[in-house]
N, C-alpha and C positions, 0 to 999 in steps of 0.2 A: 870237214863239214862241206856241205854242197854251196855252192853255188847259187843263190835266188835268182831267180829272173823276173826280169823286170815286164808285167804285164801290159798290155796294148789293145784299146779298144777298135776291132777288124769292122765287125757293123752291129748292126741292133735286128734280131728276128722278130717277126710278127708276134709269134708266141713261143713260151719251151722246147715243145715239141720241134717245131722247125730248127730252134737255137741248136739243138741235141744229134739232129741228126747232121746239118751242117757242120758241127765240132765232130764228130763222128768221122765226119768225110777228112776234115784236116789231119784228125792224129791217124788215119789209117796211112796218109799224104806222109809223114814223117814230119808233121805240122805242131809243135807244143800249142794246144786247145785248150780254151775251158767255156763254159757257161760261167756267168759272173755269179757269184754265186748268194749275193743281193736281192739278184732279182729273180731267183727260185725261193724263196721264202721272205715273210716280212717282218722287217727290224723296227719300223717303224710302231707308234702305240698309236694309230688313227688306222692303221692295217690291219684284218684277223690274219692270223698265222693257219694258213692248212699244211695237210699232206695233200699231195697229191701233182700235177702237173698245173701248171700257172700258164691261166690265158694269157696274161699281158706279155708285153713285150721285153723278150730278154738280148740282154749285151753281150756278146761270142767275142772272145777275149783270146789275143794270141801272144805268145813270145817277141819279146822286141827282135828285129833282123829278119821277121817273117811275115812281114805288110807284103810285095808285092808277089810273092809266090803264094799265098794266101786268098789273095784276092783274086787271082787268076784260075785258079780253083774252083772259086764261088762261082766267077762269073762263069766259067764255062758250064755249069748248072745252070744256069737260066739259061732259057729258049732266044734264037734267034727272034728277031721281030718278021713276023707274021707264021711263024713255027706251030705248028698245034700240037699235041700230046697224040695225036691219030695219025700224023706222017709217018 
């Protein structure tokens, strides 16, 4: 039987979309990723349940032993400070 791994919350995306494509970028990395998978659909009975992509904010979820190479990752996706998308 395999082995579980133990999950690790890396950070929180603005929305799915964002969350997806940043896990995206990890397991291309060689990064164990996930979208939490809570917060693509709702469990709750005060929540409707859709299909579709969830605006809110979701939890980007890595393998324990993968916080600092994970994060350095992320960070080198964001722009330096005063960077603009037209440099």
């Amino acid at each position: 039987m395999a082995e579980s791994k133990k999950w690790l919350l890396l950070t929180t995306a603005p929305d799915q979309l964002t969350a997806e494509i940043w896990t995206d970028i990890l397991v291309q990395e060689g990064i164990p990723a996930m979208v939490n998978p809570e917060d693509t659909i709702s469990f709750s009975h005060w929540r409707m349940t859709f299909m579709g992509v969830s605006g809110s904010s979701c939890r980007v979820m890595i393998a324990d032993g993968y916080q600092q190479r994970a994060q350095e990752i992320l960070d080198s996706l964001q722009p330096e400070p005063g960077e603009t998308a037209e440099e």
